[in-house]
N, C-alpha and C positions, 0 to 999 in steps of 0.2 A: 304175634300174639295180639289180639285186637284188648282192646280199652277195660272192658267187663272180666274178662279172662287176665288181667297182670296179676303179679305178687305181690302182696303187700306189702305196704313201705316197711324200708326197715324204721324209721323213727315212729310211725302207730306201733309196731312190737315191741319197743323202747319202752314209750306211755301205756301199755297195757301192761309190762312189767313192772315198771315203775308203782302202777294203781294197783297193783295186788301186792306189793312189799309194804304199801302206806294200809293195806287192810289188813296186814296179817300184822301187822304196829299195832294197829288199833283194838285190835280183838284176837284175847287170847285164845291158840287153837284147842277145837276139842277133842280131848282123846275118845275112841273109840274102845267103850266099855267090853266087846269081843274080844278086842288084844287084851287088855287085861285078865281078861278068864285066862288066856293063853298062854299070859307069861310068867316065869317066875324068878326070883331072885337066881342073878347066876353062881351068889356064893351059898345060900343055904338052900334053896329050890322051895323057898317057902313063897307065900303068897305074895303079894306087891297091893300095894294099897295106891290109890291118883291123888295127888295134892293140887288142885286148880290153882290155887293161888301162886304156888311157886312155879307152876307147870313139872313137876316132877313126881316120878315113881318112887313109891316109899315103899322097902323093907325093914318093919320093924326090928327081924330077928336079926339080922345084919346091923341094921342102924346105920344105914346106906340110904340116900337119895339120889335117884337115878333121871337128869334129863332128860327133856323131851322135844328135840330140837327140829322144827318143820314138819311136827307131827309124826316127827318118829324116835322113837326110844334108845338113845343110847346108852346099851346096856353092857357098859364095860367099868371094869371095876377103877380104874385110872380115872376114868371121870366122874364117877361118884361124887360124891358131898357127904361127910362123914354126918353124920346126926348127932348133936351135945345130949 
């Protein structure tokens, strides 16, 4: 394999993981307002509302907040967060 044509080091695929774990710290992700049309509470199949600040899916009627961990919704009742 000549010079131009090698693999990438493994230690730049290291530091290119490394600089996108320090930007997804830095800046909270944003949900895509399409899934949310789409989804609905999996205990009353009512609507889900976005909390940015907490990063989580709110069902009022439930009174369930639902995760959203690497930009994706973990919509299981086990991991909820009960709402006071």
């Amino acid at each position: 394999m000549s010079e131009n044509m090698s693999a990438p080091r493994p230690d730049r695929a290291a530091e290119a993981a490394k600089d996108n774990d320090t930007k997804d710290q830095a800046k909270p992700a944003a949900f895509d307002r399409r899934m949310l049309e789409a989804l609905v509470c999996p205990v009353t199949h009512g609507p889900l509302s976005w909390d940015s600040e907490k990063q989580e899916l709110v069902s009022k009627s439930a009174r369930l907040a639902f995760p959203v961990r690497g930009g994706i919704p973990v919509m299981l009742v086990s991991e909820a967060r009960e709402l006071g």
